[in-house]
N, C-alpha and C positions, 0 to 999 in steps of 0.2 A: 504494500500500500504506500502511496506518495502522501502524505497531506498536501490538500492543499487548502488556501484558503481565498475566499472568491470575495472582490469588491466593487462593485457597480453603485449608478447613484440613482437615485429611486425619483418619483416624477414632482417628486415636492424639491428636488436641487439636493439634498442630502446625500453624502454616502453611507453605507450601508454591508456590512461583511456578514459571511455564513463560512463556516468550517466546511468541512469535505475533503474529497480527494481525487484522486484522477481515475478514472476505469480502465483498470488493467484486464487484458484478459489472456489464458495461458498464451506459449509460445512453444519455440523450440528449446528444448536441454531443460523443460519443465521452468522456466521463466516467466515472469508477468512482463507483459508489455501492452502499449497503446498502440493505435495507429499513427501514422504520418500523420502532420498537420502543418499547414502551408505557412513557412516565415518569410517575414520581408526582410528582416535583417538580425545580427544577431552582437552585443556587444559587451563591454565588462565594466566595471565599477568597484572603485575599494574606497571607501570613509572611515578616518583612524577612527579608532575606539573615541566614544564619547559624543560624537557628531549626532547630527540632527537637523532635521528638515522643517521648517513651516508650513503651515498650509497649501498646499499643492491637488494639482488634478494627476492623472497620470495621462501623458503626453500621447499616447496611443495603447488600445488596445494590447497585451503585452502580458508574457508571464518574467515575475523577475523570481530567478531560482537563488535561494539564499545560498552560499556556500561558505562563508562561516560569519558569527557576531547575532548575536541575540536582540530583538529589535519590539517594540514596544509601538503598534501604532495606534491612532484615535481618529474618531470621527467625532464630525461636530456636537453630535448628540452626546458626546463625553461617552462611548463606548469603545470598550479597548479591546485589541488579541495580540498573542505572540507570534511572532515568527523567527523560528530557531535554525541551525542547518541541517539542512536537506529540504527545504520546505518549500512550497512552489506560491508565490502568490499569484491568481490572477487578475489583474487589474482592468477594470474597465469602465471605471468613475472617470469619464474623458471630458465631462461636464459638473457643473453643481460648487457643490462647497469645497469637496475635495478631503483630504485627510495628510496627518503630519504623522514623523516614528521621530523616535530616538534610540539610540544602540543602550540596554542597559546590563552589558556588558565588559570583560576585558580586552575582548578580541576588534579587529575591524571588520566591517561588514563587505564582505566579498559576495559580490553578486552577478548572475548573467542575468541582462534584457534580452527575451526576445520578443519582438516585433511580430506579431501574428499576422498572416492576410487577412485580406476583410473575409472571405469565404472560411476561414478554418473553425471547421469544429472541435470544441473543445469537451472531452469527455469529463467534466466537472459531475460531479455525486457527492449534493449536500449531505451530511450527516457525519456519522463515527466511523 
């Protein structure tokens, strides 16, 4: 199982996150995996320990894959989650209020974006 965690912004301008994970289904050599899913591009990001973001939208549709630093995000409504590593966020609040993190952690937060097409389906599955 991936966690991941999905955040889009709801028709009142708010953002808005639900837990979940990605749908895996068997493969070869007894593996989970997903299907292909079309990226526009794909790039890397590191913020020392301690860093932090203001209120932001995310710039396109995009999963950012944590790969390491423990991070602390909010929405407006003063609602929080973690995202730890290995953990996949999808972002898709590309409008509205937006949402902030902070690392609260010792580590820096090492991250991949990637850029999704407009066509890719994302096999997202709210829940545990």
């Amino acid at each position: 199982m991936i966690r991941c965690v999905r955040l889009w912004a709801g028709d009142e301008g708010n953002s808005h996150f639900e837990e979940g994970k990605l749908h895996l289904e068997e493969g070869a050599r007894g593996d989970l995996l997903s299907g292909t899913m079309g990226a526009a591009s794909i790039s890397f990001q590191e913020t020392e320990s301690g860093g932090a973001f203001a209120w932001h939208t995310a710039p396109a549709r995009q999963f950012v894959i944590t790969l390491s630093g423990t991070l602390d995000f909010q929405t407006r409504e003063g609602k929080h989650f973690t995202l730890h590593p290995g953990d996949v966020l999808y972002a898709e609040d590309t409008a509205g209020t937006g949402h902030r993190w902070k690392l609260i952690d010792e580590q820096p937060w090492r991250r991949a974006y990637v850029i999704l097409a407009p066509d890719a389906a994302v096999p997202f599955k709210p829940g545990a």
